[in-house]
OpenMM code with the backbone's topology and positions (N, CA, C; nanometers):
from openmm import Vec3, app, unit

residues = "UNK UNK UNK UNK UNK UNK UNK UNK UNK UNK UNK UNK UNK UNK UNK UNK UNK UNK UNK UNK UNK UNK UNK UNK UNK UNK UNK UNK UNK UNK UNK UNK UNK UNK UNK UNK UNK UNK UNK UNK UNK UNK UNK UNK UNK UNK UNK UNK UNK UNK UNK UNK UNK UNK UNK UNK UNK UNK UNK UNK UNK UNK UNK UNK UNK UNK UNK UNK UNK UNK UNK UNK UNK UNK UNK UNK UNK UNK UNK UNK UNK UNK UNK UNK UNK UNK UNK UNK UNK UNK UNK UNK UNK UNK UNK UNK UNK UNK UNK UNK UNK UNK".split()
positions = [
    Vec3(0.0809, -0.1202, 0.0000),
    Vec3(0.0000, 0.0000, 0.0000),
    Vec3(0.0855, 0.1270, 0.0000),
    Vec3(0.2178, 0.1554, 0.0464),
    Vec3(0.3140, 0.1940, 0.0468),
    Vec3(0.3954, 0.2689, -0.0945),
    Vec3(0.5024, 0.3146, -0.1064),
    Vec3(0.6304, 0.3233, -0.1769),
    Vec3(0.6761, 0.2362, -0.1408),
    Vec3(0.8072, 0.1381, -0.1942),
    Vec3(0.8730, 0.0448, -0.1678),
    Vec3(0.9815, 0.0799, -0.0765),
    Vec3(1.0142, 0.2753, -0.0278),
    Vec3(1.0705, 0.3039, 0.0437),
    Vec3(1.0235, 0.3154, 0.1842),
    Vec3(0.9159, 0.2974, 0.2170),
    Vec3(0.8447, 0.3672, 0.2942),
    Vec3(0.7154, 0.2652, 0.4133),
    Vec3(0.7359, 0.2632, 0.5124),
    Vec3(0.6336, 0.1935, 0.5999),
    Vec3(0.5313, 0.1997, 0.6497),
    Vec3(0.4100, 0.1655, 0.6553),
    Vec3(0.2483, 0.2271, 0.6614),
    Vec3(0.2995, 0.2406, 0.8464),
    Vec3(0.2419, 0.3446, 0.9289),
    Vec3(0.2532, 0.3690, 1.0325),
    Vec3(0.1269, 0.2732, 1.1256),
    Vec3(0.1945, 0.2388, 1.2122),
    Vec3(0.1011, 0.1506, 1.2420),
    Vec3(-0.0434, 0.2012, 1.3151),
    Vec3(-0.1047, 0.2940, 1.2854),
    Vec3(-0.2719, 0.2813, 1.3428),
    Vec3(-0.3369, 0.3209, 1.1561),
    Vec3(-0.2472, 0.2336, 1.0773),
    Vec3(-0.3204, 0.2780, 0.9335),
    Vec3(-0.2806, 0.1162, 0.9219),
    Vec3(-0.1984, 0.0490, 1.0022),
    Vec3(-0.1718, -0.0810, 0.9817),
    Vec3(-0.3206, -0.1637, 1.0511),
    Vec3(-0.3489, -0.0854, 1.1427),
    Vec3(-0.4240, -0.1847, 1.2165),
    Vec3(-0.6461, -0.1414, 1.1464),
    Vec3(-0.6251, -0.0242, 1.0819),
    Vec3(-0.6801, -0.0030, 1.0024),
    Vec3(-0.7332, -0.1064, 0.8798),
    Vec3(-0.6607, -0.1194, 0.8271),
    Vec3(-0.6172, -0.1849, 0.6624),
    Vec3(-0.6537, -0.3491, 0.7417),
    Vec3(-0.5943, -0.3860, 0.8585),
    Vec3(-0.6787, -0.5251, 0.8867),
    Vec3(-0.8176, -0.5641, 0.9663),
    Vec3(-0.8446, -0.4359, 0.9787),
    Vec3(-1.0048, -0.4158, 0.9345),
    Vec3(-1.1048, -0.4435, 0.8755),
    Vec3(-1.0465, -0.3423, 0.7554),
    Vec3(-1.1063, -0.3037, 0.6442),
    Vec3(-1.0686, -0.4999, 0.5966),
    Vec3(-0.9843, -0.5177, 0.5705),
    Vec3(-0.9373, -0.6105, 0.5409),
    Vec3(-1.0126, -0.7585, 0.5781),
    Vec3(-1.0682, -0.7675, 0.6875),
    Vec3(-1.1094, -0.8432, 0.7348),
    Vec3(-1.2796, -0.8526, 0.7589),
    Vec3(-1.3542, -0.7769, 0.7232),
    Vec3(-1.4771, -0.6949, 0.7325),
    Vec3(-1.5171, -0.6695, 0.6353),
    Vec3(-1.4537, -0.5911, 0.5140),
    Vec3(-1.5221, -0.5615, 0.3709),
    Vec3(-1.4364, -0.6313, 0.2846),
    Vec3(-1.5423, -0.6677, 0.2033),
    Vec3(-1.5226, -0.7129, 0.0344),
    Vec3(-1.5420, -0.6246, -0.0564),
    Vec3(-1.4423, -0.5890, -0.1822),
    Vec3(-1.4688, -0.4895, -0.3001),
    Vec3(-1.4221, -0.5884, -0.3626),
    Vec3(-1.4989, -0.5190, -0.5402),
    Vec3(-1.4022, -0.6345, -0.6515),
    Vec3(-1.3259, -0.5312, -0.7177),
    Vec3(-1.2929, -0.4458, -0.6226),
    Vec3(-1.1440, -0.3428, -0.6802),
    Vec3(-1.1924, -0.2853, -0.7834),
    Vec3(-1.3032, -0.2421, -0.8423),
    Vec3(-1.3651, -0.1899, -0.9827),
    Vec3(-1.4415, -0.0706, -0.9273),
    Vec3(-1.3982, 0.0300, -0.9648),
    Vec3(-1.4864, 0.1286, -0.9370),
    Vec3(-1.5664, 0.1465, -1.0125),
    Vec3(-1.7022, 0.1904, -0.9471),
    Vec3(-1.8535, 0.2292, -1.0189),
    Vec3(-1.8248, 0.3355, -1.1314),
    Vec3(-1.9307, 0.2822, -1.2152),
    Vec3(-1.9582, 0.3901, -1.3327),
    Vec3(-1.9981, 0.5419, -1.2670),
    Vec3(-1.9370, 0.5719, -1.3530),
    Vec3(-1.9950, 0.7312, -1.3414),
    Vec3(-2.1201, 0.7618, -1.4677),
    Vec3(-2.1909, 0.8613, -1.4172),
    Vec3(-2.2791, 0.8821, -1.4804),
    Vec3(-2.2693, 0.9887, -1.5672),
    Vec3(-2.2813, 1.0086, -1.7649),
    Vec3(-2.2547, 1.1001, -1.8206),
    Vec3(-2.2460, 1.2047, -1.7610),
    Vec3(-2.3577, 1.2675, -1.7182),
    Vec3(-2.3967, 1.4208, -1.6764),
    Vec3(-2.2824, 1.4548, -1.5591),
    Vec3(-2.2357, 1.3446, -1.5007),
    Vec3(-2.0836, 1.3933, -1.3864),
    Vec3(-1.9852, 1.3797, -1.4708),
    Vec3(-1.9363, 1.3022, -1.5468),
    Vec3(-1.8366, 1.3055, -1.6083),
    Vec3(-1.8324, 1.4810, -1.7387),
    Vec3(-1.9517, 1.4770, -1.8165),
    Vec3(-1.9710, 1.6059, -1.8750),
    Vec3(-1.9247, 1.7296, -1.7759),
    Vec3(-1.9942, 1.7249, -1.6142),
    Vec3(-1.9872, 1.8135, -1.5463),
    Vec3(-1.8061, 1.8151, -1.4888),
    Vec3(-1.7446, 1.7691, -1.4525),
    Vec3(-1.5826, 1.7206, -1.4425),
    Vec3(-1.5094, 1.7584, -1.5669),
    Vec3(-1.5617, 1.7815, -1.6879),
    Vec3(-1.5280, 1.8115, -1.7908),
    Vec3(-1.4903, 1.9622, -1.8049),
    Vec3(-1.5649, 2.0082, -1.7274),
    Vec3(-1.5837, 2.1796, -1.7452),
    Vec3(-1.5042, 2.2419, -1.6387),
    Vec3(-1.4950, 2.1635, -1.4902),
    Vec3(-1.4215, 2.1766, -1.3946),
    Vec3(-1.2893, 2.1885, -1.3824),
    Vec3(-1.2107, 2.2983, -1.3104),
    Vec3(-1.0571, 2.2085, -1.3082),
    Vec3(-1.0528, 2.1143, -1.2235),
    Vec3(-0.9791, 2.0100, -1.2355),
    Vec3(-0.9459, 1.8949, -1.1466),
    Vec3(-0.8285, 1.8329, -1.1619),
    Vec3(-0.7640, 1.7983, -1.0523),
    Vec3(-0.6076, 1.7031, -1.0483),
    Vec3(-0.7358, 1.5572, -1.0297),
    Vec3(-0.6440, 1.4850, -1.1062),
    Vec3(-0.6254, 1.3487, -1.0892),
    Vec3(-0.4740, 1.3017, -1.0475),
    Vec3(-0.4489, 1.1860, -0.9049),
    Vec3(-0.3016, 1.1524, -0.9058),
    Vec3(-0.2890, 1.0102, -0.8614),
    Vec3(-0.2264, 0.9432, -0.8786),
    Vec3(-0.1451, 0.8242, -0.8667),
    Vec3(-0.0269, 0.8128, -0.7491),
    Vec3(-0.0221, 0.6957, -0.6907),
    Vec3(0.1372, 0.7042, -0.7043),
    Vec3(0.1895, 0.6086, -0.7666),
    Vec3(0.3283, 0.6237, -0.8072),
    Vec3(0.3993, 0.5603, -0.9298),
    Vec3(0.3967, 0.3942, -0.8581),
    Vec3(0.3988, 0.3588, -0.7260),
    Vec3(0.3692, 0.2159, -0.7020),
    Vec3(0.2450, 0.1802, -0.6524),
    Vec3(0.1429, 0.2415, -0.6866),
    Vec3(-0.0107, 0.2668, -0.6443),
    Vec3(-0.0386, 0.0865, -0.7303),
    Vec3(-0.0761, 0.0076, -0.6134),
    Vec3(-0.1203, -0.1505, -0.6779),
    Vec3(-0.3081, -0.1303, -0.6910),
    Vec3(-0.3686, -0.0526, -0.6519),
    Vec3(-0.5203, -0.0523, -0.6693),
    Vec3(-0.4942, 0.0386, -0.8125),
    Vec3(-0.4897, 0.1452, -0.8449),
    Vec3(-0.4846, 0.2376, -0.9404),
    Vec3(-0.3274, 0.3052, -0.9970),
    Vec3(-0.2899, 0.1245, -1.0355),
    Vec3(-0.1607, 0.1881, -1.1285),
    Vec3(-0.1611, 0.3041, -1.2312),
    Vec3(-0.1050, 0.3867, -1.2353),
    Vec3(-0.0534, 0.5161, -1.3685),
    Vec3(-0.0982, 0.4037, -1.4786),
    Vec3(-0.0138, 0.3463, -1.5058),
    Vec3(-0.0628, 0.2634, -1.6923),
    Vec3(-0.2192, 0.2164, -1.6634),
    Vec3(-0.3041, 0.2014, -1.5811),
    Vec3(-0.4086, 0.1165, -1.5994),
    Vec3(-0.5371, 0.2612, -1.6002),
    Vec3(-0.4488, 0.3488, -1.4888),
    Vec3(-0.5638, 0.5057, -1.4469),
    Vec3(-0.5351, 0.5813, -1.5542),
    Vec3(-0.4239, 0.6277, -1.6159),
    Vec3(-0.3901, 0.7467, -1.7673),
    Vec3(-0.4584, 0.7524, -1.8503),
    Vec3(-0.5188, 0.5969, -1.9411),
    Vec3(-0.6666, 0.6734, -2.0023),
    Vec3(-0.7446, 0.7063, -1.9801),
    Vec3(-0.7813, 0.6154, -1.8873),
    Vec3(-0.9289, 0.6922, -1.8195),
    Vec3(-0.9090, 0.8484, -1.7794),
    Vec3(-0.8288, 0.8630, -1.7357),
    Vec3(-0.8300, 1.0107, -1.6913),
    Vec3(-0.7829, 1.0903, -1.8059),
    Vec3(-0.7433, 1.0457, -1.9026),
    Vec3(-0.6897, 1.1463, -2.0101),
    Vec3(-0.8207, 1.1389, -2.1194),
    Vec3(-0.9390, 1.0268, -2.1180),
    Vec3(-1.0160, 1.0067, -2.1928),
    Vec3(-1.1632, 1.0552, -2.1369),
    Vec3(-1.1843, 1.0428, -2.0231),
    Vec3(-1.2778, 1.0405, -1.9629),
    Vec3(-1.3154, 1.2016, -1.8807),
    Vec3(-1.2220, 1.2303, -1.8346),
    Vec3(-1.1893, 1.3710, -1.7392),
    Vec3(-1.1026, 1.4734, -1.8367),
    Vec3(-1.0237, 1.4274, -1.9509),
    Vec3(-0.9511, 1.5453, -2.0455),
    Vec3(-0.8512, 1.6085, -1.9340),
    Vec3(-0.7784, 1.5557, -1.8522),
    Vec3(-0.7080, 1.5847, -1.8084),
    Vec3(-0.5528, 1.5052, -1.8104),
    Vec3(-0.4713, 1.5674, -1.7656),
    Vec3(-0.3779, 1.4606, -1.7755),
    Vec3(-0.3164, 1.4270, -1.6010),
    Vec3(-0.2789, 1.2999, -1.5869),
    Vec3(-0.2551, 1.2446, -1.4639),
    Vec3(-0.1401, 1.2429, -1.4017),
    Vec3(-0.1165, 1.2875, -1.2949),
    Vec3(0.0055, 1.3382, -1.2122),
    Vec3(0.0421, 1.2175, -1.1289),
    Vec3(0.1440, 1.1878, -1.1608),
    Vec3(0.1555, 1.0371, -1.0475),
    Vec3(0.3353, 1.1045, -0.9718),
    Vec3(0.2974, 1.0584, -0.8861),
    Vec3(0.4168, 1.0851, -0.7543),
    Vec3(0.5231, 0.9844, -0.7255),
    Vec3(0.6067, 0.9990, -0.7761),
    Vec3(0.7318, 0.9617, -0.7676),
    Vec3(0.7818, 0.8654, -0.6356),
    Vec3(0.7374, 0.7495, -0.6291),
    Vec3(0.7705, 0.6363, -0.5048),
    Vec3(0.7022, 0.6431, -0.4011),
    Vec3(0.5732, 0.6694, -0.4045),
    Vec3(0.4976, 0.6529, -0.3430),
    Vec3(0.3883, 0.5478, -0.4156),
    Vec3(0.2833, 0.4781, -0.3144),
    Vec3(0.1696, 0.4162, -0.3392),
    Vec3(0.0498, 0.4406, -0.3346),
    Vec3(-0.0595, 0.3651, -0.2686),
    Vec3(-0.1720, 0.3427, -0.2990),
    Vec3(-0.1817, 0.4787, -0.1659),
    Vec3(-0.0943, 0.5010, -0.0215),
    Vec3(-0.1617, 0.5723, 0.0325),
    Vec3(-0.0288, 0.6773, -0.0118),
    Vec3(-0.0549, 0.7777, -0.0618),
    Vec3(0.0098, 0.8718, -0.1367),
    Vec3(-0.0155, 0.9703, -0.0324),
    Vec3(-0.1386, 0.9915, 0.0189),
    Vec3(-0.1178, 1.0917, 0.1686),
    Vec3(-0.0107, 1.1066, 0.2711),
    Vec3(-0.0067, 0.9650, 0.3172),
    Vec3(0.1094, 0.9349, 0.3676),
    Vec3(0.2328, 0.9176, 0.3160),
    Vec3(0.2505, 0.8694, 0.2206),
    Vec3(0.3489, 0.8999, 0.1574),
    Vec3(0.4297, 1.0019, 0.1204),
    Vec3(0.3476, 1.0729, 0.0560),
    Vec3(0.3642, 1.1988, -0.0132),
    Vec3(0.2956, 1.3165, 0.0696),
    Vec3(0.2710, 1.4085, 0.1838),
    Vec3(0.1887, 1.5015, 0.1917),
    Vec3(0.2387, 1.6077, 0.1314),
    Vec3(0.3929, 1.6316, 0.1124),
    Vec3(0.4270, 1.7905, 0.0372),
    Vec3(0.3637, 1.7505, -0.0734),
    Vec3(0.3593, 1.6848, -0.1464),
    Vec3(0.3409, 1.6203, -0.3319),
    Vec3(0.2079, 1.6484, -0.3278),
    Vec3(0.1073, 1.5810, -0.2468),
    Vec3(-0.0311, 1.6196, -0.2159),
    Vec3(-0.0673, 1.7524, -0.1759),
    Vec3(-0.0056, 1.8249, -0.0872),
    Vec3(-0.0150, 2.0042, -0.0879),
    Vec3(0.0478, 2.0180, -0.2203),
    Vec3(0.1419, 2.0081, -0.2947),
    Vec3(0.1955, 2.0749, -0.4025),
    Vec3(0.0159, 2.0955, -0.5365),
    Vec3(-0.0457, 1.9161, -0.5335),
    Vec3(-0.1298, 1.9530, -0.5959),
    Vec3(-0.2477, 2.0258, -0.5416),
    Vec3(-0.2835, 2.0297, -0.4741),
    Vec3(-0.3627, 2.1120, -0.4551),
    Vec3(-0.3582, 2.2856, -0.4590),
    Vec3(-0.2106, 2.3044, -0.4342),
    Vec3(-0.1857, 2.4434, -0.4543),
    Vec3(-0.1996, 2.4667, -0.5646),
    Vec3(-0.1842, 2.3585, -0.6721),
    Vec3(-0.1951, 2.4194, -0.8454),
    Vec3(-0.3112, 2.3775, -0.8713),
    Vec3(-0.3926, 2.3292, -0.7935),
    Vec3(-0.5777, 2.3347, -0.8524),
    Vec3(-0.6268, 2.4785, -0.8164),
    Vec3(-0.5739, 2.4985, -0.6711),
    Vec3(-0.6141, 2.6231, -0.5955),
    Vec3(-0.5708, 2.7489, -0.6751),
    Vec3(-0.4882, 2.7652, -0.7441),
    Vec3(-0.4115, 2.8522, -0.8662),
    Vec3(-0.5299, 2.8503, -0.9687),
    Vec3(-0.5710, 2.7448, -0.9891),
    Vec3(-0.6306, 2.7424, -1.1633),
    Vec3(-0.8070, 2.7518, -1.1218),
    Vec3(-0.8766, 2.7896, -0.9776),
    Vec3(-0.9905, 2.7880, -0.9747),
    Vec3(-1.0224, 2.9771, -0.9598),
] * unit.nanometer
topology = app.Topology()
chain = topology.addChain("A")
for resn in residues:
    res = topology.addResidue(resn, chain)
    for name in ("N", "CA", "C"):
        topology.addAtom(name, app.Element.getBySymbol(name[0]), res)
């Protein structure tokens, strides 16, 4: 869930065997519905990744987000699936350049 540099802190460890143990997903996120995707269209919006993100790899998320949203996708440099933790300057960085472009 991680960067391959980096260790989930443990009350996100004890979290994740929770979730883990309690809910089922089939890892597929729901359709969106034209009229949100049209409406996201008109919006600015970051979409981001991280470059070892195993739920929403960069190669599997880039079209969709370059096809679907007309945006292009920012993925973070050795970080993963929790990119918050991972990354929080990278995560303030984007948001400061959404906060710029609204």
């Amino acid at each position: 869930m991680t960067g391959p540099a980096r260790t989930a802190p443990p009350h996100l460890v004890d979290w994740m065997t929770l979730v883990a143990r309690y809910c089922r997903t089939t890892l597929a996120p729901g359709p969106l519905a034209p009229e949100v995707l049209a409406s996201s269209r008109s919006a600015p919006c970051v979409v981001a990744t991280g470059s070892h993100d195993i739920f929403l790899p960069p190669a599997r998320l880039e079209p969709a987000v370059r096809d679907l949203l007309g945006t292009e996708l920012r993925v973070l440099p050795g970080s993963g699936h929790l990119a918050l933790d991972d990354d929080p300057a990278g995560i303030m960085e984007l948001v400061d350049d959404l906060a710029g472009r609204l």
